[in-house]
C-alpha positions in Angstrom: 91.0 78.1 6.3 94.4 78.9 8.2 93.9 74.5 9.2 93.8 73.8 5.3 96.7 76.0 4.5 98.9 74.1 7.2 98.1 71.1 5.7 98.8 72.3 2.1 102.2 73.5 3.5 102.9 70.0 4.8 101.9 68.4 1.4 103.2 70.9 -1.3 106.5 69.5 -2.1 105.5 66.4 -1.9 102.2 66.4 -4.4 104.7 68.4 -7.1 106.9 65.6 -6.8 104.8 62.6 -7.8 105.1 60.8 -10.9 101.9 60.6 -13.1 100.0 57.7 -12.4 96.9 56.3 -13.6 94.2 57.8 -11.6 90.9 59.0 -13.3 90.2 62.2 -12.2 87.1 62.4 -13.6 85.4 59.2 -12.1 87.4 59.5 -8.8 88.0 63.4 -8.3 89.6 62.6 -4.8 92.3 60.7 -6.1 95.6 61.7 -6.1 97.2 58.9 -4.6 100.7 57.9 -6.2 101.1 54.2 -7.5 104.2 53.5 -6.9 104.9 54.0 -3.5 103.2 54.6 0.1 101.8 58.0 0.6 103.7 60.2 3.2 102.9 61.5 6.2 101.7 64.7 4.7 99.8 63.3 2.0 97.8 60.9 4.7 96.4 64.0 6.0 95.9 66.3 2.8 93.5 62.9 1.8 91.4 63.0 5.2 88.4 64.9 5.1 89.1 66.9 8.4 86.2 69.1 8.4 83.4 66.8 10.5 83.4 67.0 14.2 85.1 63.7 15.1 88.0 64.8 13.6 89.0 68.6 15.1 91.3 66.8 17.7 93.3 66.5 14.8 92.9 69.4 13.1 93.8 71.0 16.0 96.9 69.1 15.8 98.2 70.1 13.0 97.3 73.9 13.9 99.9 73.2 16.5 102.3 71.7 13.9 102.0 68.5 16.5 102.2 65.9 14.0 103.4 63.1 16.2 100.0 63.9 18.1 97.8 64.2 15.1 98.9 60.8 14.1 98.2 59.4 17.1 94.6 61.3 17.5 94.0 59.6 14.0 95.0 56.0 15.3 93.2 56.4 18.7 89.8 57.5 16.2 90.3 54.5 14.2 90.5 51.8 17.5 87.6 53.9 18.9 84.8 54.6 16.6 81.8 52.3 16.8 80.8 53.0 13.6 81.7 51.3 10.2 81.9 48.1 11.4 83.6 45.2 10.7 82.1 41.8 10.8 83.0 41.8 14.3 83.4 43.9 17.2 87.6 43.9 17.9 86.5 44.3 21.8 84.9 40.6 21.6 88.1 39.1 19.8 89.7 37.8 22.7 87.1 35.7 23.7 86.1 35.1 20.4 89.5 33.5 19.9 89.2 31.2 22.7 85.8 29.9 21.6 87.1 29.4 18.5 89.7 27.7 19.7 87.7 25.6 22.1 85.0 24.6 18.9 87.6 23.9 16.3 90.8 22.2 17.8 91.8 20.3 14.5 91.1 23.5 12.4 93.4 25.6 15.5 96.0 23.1 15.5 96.6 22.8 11.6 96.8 26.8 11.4 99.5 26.5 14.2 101.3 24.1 12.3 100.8 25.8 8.9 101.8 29.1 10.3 104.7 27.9 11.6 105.7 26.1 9.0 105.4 29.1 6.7 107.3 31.2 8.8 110.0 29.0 9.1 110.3 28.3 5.5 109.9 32.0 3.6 111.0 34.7 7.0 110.2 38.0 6.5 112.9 38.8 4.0 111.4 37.6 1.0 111.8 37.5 -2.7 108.3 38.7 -4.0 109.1 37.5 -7.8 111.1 35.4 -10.2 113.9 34.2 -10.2 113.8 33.9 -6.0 114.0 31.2 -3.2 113.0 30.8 0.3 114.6 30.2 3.2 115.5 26.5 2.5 116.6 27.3 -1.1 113.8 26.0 -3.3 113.8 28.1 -6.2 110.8 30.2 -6.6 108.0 29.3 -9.5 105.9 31.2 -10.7 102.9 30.2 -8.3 104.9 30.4 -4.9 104.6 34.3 -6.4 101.0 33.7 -6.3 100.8 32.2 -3.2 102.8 34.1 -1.5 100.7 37.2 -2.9 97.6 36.3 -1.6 99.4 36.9 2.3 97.0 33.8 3.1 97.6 33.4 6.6 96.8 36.7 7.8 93.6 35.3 10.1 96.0 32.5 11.1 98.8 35.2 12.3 95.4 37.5 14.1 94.0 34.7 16.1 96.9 33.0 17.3 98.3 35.9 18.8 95.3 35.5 21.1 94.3 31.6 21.7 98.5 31.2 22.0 98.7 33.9 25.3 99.3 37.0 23.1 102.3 35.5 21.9 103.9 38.8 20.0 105.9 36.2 16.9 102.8 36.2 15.5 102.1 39.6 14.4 105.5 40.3 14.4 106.3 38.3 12.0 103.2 39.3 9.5 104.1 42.8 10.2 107.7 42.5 9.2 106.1 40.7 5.9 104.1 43.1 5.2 106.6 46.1 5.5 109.0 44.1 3.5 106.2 43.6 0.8 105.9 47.2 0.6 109.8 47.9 0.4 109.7 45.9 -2.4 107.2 47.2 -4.0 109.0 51.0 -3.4 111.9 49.3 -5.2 110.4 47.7 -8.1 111.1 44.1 -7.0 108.6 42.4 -7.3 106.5 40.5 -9.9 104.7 42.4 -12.7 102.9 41.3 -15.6 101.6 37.7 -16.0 101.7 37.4 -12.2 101.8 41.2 -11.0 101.0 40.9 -7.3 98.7 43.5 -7.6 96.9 42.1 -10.1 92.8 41.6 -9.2 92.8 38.4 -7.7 96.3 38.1 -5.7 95.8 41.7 -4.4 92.4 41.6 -3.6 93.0 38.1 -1.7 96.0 40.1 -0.1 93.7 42.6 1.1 91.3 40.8 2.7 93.7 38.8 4.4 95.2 41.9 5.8 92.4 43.7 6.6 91.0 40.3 8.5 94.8 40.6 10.9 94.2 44.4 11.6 90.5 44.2 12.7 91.7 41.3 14.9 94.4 43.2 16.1 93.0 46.0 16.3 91.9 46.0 20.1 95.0 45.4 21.0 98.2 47.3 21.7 100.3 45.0 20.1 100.1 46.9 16.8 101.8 50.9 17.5 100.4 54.4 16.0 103.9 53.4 13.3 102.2 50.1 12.3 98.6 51.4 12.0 99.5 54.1 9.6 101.8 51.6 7.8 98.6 49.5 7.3 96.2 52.4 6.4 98.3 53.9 3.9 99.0 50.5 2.3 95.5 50.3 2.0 94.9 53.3 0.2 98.0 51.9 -1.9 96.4 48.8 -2.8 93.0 50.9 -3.5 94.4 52.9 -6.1 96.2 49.7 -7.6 93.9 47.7 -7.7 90.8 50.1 -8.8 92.8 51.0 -11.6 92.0 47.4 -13.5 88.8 48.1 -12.4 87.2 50.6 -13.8 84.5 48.7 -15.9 82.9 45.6 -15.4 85.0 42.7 -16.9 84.0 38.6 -16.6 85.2 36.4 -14.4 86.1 36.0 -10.8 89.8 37.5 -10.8 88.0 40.7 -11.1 85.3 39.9 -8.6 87.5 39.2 -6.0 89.5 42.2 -6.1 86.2 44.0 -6.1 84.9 42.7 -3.1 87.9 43.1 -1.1 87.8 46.8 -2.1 84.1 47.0 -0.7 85.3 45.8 2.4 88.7 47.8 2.7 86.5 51.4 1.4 83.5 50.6 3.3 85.7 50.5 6.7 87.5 53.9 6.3 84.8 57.1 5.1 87.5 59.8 6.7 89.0 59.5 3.3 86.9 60.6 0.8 88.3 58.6 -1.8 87.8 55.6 -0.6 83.8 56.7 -0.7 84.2 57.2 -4.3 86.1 54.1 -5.1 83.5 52.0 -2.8 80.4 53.7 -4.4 81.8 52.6 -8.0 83.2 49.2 -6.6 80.1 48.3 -5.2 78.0 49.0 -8.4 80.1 46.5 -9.9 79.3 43.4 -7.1 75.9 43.9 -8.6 76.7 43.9 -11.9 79.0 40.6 -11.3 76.3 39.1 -9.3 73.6 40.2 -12.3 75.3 39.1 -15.4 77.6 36.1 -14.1 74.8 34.1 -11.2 72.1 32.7 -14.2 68.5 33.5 -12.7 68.7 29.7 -12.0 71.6 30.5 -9.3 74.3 28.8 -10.7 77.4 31.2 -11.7 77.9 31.5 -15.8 81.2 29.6 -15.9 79.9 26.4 -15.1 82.4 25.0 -12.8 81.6 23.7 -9.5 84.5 24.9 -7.9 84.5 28.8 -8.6 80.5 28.8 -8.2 81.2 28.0 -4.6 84.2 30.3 -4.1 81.9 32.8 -6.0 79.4 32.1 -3.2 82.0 33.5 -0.2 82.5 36.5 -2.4 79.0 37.6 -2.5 78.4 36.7 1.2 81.6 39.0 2.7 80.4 41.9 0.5 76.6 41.2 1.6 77.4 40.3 5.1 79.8 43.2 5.9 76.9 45.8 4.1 74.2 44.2 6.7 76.8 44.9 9.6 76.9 48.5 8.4 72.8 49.1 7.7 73.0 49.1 3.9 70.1 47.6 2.3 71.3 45.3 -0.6 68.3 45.0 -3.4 65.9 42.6 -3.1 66.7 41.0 -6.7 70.2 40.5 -5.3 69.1 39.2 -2.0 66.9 36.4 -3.9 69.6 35.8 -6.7 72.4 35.1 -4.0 69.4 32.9 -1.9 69.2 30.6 -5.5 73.0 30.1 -5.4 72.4 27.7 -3.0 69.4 26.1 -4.1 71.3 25.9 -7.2 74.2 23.6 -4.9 71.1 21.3 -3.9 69.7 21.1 -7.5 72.7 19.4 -9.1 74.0 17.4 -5.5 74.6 13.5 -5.7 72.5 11.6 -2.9 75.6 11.3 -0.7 75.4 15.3 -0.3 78.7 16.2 -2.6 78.2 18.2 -6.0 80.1 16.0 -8.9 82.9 17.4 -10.4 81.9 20.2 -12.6 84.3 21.4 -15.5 87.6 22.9 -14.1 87.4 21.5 -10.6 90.2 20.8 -8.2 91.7 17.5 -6.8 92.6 19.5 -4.0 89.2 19.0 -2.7 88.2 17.8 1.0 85.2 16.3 0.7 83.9 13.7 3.2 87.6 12.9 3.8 89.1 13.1 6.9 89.9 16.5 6.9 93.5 16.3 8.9 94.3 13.4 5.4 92.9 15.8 3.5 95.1 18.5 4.5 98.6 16.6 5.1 97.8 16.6 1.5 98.2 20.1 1.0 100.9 21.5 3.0 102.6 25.0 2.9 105.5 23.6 0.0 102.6 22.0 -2.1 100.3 25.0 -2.4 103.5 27.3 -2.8 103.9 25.3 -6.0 101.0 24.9 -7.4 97.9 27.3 -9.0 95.3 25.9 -7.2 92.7 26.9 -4.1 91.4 24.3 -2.1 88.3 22.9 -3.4 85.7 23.1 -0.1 83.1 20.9 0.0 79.6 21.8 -0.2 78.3 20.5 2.9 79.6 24.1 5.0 77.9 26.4 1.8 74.8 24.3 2.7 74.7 25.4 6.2 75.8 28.9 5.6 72.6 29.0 3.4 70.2 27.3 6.1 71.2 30.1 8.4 70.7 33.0 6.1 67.7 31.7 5.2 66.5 30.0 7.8 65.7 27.1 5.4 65.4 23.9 6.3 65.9 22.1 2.8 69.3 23.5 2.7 70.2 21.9 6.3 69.6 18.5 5.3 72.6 18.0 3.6 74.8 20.5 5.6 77.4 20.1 8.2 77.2 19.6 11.4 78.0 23.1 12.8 78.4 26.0 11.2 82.3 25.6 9.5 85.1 27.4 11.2 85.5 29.4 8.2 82.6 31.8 8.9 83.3 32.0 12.6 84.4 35.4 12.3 81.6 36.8 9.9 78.6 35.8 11.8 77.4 36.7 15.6 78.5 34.8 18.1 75.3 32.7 18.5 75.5 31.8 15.0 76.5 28.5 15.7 73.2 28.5 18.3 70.6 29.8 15.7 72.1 27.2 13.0 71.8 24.6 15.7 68.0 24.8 16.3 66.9 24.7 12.8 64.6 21.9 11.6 66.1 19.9 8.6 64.2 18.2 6.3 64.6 16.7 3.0 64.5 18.6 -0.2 60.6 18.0 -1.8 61.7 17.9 -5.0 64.0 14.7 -7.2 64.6 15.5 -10.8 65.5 19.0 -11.6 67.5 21.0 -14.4 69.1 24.3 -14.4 68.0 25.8 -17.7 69.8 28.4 -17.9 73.2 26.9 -16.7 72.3 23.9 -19.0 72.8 20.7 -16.4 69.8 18.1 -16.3 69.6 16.0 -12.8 67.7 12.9 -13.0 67.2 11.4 -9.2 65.5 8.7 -8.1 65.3 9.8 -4.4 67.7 11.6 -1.6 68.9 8.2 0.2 72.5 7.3 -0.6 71.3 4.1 -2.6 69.4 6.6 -4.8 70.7 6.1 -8.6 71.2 9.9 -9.9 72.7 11.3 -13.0 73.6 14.9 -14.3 73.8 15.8 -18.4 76.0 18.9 -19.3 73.5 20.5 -21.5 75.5 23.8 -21.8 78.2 25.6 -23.0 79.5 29.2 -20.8 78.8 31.6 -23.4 81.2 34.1 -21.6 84.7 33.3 -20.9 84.4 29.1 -21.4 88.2 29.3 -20.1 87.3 26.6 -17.3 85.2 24.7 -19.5 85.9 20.9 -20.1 85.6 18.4 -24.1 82.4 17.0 -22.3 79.8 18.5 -23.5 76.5 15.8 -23.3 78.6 14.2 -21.1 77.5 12.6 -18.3 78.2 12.0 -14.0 76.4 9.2 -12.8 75.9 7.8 -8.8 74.3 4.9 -6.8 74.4 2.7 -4.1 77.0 5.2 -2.4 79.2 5.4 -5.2 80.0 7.6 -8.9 79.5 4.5 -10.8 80.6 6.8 -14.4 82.5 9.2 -12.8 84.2 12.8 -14.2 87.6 14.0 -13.0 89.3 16.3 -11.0 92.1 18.0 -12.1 95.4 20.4 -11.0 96.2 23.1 -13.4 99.9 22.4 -12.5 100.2 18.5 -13.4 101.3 17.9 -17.0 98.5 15.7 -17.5 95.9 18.5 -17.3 95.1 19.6 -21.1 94.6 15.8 -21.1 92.1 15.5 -18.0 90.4 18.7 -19.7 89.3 17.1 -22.7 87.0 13.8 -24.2 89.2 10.7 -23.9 88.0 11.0 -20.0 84.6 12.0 -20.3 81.5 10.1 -20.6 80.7 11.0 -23.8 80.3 9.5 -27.9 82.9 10.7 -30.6 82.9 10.4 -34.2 86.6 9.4 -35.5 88.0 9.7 -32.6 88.2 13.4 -32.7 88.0 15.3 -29.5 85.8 18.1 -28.8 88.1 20.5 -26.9 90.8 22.0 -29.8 93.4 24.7 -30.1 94.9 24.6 -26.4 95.9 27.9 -25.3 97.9 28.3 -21.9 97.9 31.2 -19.8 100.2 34.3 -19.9 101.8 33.3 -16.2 102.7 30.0 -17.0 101.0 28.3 -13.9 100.2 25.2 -16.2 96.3 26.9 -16.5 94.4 26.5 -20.2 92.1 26.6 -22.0 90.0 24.9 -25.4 90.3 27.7 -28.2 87.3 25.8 -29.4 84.1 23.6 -28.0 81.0 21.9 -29.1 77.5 23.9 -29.0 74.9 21.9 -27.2 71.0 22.3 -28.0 68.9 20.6 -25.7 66.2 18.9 -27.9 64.1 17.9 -25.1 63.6 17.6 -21.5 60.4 16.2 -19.6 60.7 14.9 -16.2 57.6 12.1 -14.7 56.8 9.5 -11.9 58.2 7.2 -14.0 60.3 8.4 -16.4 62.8 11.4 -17.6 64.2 12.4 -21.2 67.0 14.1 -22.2 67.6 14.9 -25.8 69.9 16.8 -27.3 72.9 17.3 -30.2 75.7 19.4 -30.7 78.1 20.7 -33.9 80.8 19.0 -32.3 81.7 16.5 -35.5 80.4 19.3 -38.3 83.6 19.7 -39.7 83.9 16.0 -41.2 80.2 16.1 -42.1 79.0 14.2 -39.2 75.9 15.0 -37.1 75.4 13.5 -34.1 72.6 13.6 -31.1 72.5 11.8 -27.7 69.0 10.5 -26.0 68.9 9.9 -22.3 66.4 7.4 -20.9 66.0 7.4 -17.4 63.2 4.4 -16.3 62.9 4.7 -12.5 64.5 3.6 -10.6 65.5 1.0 -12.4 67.9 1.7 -15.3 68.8 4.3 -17.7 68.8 3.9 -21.4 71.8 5.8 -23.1 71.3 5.9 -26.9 74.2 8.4 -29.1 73.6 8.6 -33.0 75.8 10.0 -36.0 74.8 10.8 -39.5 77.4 11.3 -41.7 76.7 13.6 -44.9 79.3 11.9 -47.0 82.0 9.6 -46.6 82.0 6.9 -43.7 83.3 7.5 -40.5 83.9 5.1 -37.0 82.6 6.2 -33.8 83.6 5.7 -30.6 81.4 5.7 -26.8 83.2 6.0 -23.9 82.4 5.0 -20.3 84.7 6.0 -17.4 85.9 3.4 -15.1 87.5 0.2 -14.5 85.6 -2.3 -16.6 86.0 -6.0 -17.2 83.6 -7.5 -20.2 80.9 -10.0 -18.8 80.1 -11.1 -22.7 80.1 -9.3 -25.9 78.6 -6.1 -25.7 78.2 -6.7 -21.7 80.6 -4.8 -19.3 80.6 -4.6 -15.7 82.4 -2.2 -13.2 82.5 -2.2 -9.4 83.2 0.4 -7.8 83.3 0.1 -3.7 79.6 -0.7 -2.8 78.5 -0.2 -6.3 78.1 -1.8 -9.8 77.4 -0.8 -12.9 76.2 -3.4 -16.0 76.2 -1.5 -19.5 74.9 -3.7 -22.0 74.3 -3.1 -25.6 71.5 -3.7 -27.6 71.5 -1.8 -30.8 72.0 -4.0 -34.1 75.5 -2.3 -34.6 78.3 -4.3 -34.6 80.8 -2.8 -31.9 84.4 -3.8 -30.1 85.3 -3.0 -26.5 88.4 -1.7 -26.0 90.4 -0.7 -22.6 91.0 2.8 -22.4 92.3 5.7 -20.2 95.7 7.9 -19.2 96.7 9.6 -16.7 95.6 7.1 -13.7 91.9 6.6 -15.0 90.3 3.6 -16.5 88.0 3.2 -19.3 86.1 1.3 -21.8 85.3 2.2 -25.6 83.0 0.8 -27.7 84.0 1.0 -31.3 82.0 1.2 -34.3 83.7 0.6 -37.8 83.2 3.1 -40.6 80.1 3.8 -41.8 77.7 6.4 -42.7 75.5 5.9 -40.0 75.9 4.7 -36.5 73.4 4.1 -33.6 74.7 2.7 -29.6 71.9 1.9 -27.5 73.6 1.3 -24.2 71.5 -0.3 -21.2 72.7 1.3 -18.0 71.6 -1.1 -14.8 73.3 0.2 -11.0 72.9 -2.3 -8.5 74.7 -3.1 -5.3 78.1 -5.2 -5.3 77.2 -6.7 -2.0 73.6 -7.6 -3.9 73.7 -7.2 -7.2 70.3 -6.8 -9.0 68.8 -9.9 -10.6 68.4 -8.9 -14.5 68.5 -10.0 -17.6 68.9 -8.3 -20.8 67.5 -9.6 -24.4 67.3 -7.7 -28.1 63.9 -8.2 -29.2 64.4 -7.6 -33.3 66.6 -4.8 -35.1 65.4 -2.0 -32.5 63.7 -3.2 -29.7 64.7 -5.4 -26.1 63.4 -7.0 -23.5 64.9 -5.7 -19.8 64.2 -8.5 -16.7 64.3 -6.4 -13.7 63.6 -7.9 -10.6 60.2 -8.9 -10.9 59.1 -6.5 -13.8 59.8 -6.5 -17.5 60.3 -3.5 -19.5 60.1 -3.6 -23.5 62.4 -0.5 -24.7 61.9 0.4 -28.3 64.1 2.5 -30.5 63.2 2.8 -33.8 65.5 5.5 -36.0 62.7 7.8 -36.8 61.2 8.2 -32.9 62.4 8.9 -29.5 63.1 5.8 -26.9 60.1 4.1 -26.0 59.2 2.0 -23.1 56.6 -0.6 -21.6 56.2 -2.3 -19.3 
């Protein structure tokens, strides 16, 4: 008792002096921590819960009125105690450094150079909003906010200090970033609103990041009792921020970040009660994320390739760091996060990449050389622009073979283990993923029902044709949706022979690149199925389509020698037009592509399009090569069409055009072949709706009458 009235005598004045802020009392009964401003001294300990015997060194302390040694009792606890755990031990980081360093030179070298440049070009007197500049006077936009939010290279600034001979700039430097981060934040300059730095996504990126340099550091002296305080009470800072916007479950993976970063950040300091209450809630709502946004068929609800895989590191820090720490995660979320990487292998092309998927980045790495790859994306460029990097899949693949211990999931993953998980896995990890059979996936053409994307394969070699359908639509926040709905990816002989597009939310041209005109895909009149553009708030150049198309998948059946894909959407309702598209695939020979429109009223044109760079071959035959590949699309419906050159923006196309009528029927013939030996064929109509396909040294007879799906013979 006389221990808890010294303590309220050190806190009094300063609890009667803080503003009202917007903590819930009722859901978080420990919290009283101010918003606005680091906690003091007083407060820090007034928020412990001193009463357990690990901490009556301290309480002892402050019965003395020793402050000075109560902090540093507090500090010397924190380096000490075995138990939470990070994802690694901070004893092992030194010579987990050099290993690192030793296994990933090109990764070690470009977060040298990156962290140099960095330092060089913002210091650690920086303007955290707009209007602002760095050091070499380029104004500030609003993404160098972001960017700079996110404290990205706080790994970068842990490990160096190590592999570089404990060189002390390193830390240094993040610390005096850090401290002048909070300054500004005690000052009120810094951004809020559109950008706020603490909103979800930037903060809870900022978080991890920092909490990644102090467990690092940790082990170390280079960080003093002054610094570790600093960092714990800008934790609880960012806690009480941050959990504010999070109080119930909203979609999307702004929220979902912040949430994991304040599972890790609670789960590694229990002295405070109130990080126990925030992580108990916090962690409810991982589960509810992981329950309503992964689709029982893995794949995450908004439909886009690159935040399903970012989605996938989410759930695997907030998993991982729980295993560290003994807490048993529930078997349906175990198995749900196991089919988010089966869901990777379900939709991959045959040279082990997923296609582009709705909003995905051109920031992506891919099979590129990665050093190309990333003089592509220097410090400047992703100060300026909205956009992660876009990883490629080949890393989430091996991840997933080592969690599971599944062999399907190796065959198509890197090498080694990537350097990105060094630090969240043991140190054998690397060993264990090593000695894992790989074998090829036993199954070919596959759909995600749920998610609404149809794969027909004819194989797992690179030669392989392969196409995906977008059957779906995200029924929850469609904001990274793109106008391509029954559009089509296609791949073959080692190439995207109809390809989609990757895009940068800060390039003018991206409404454009978001919508039909560069999508494989059949309009009626020309009119596009994304409408009513509607940029975001902050201004990063980030939209969205007010409206889209609502697929229904008619039919899907999958054989030995054939799959269908039938479906139609509303997109053409408006001017009375209704339209589905029937997909053919004959293996492994061709595909048969067949779009029809109905009008109710009136006659209208239509349009196909096919993305690429085409040159006509004869009337109603087109031809593209592209690298290894080519690609023959020859018509044979009775309608009476023109092919016309389109495309914007740097991509190529061709567009066949129907005249207005009130009914229109394309039946494309699709034949992939290799440019270094193109397939002998030959391609004939046989009456009003019916032809004859030569292929090698078989002949198919397709038929196509109005009133029945595509048949074929042969």
């Amino acid at each position: 008792m006389k221990t808890r009235l010294i303590i309220s005598t050190l806190v009094t004045a300063a609890i009667c002096a803080w503003p009202a802020v917007a903590q819930d009392r009722k859901l978080f009964p420990a919290d009283v921590v101010p918003r606005n401003r680091l906690i003091t001294t007083g407060e820090l300990f007034n928020l412990l819960e001193l009463s357990s015997p690990q901490m009556k060194p301290i309480t002892d302390a402050l019965h003395a009125y020793d402050t000075t040694r109560a902090l540093h009792l507090f500090v010397q606890h924190i380096r000490t105690r075995t138990a939470p755990r990070y994802f690694f031990d901070p004893a092992t980081v030194p010579s987990r450094a050099r290993t690192y360093a030793q296994q990933f030179p090109d990764d070690d070298s470009y977060a040298e150079e990156t962290v140099e440049d960095f330092m060089k070009k913002y210091g650690t007197n920086v303007d955290w909003r707009v209007p602002g500049k760095d050091l070499e006077g380029t104004p500030h936009t609003p993404n160098t906010v972001r960017f700079l939010a996110r404290q990205l290279y706080g790994e970068n600034f842990g490990s160096l200090y190590y592999i570089k001979g404990k060189d002390r700039r390193y830390p240094d430097f993040q610390m005096g970033q850090w401290r002048d981060f909070i300054r500004d934040v005690e000052a009120g300059a810094v951004e809020t609103g559109g950008n706020d730095v603490f909103e979800r996504f930037y903060g809870g990126h900022r978080v991890r990041n920092w909490m990644m340099f102090h467990q690092l550091l940790l082990g170390s002296e280079v960080l003093t009792d002054d610094d570790q305080v600093f960092i714990i009470k800008s934790f609880l800072l960012h806690g009480a921020r941050i959990v504010d916007n999070c109080k119930k479950f909203n979609w999307g993976n702004h929220q979902l970040v912040g949430l994991c970063a304040l599972y890790e950040m609670t789960l590694m300091y229990p002295e405070f009660p109130v990080m126990r209450q925030w992580n108990g809630h916090v962690f409810k709502l991982v589960l509810e994320h992981l329950d309503k946004e992964v689709k029982d068929d893995g794949f995450q609800f908004e439909r886009a390739s690159h935040y399903f895989k970012l989605d996938i590191f989410n759930y695997f820090r907030a998993f991982r760091i729980a295993e560290v720490n003994g807490i048993v995660i529930p078997a349906w979320a175990r198995e749900r996060f196991r089919r988010m990487f089966h869901a990777i292998l379900a939709v991959l092309m045959p040279n082990g990449a997923m296609p582009p998927l709705q909003d995905a980045q051109d920031t992506y790495i891919g099979s590129r050389n990665i050093d190309e790859a990333r003089k592509s994306l220097g410090v400047s460029e992703t100060a300026n622009s909205a956009e992660l990097v876009d990883p490629p899949e080949g890393p989430f693949l091996a991840l997933g073979a080592y969690l599971y211990r599944d062999p399907q999931l190796k065959y198509f993953g890197s090498r080694t283990l990537h350097a990105g998980f060094s630090w969240f896995l043991p140190e054998d990890a690397q060993t264990v993923y090593a000695s894992l059979a790989s074998t090829a996936p036993t199954f070919t053409s596959t759909a995600l029902v749920s998610s609404g994307y149809y794969v027909m394969r004819g194989g797992w070699s690179a030669n392989n044709p392969y196409m995906i359908v977008d059957g779906g639509l995200a029924q929850f926040k469609p904001d990274h949706t793109h106008g391509g709905v029954l559009g089509l990816i296609a791949f073959a002989n080692g190439a995207m022979i109809l390809p989609n597009y990757r895009v940068r939310y800060s390039s003018p041209s991206y409404p454009f690149m978001k919508n039909s005109f560069v999508k494989n895909v059949a309009l009626a009149d020309s009119i596009l199925q994304g409408r009513g553009w509607i940029g975001n708030a902050a201004q990063t150049g980030f939209g969205k389509w007010a409206w889209l198309p609502t697929p229904t998948v008619l039919q899907w059946t999958t054989g030995d020698s054939t799959d269908r894909f039938m479906a139609s959407h509303n997109g053409f309702d408006t001017v009375g037009v209704a339209y589905t598209r029937e997909i053919l695939f004959v293996k492994p020979a061709f595909w048969v592509v067949r779009d029809r429109f109905t009008a109710g009223n009136g006659a209208h044109s239509a349009q196909q399009f096919w993305q690429g760079k085409f040159e006509t071959v004869e009337p109603g035959h087109v031809r593209s090569v592209q690298g290894p590949a080519r690609l023959d699309i020859i018509q044979v419906s009775r309608e009476s069409l023109t092919a016309i050159a389109g495309g914007g923006n740097e991509t190529e196309s061709i567009v066949f055009h129907a005249a207005p009528a009130k009914q229109h029927e394309f039946v494309s013939v699709l034949i992939p072949s290799s440019s270094a030996k193109p397939a002998e064929f030959s391609v004939r109509k046989s009456g009003a709706e019916a032809a004859e396909i030569s292929f090698e040294d078989r002949t198919y007879t397709i038929s196509f009458s109005s009133h029945e799906p595509i048949q074929v013979r042969w």
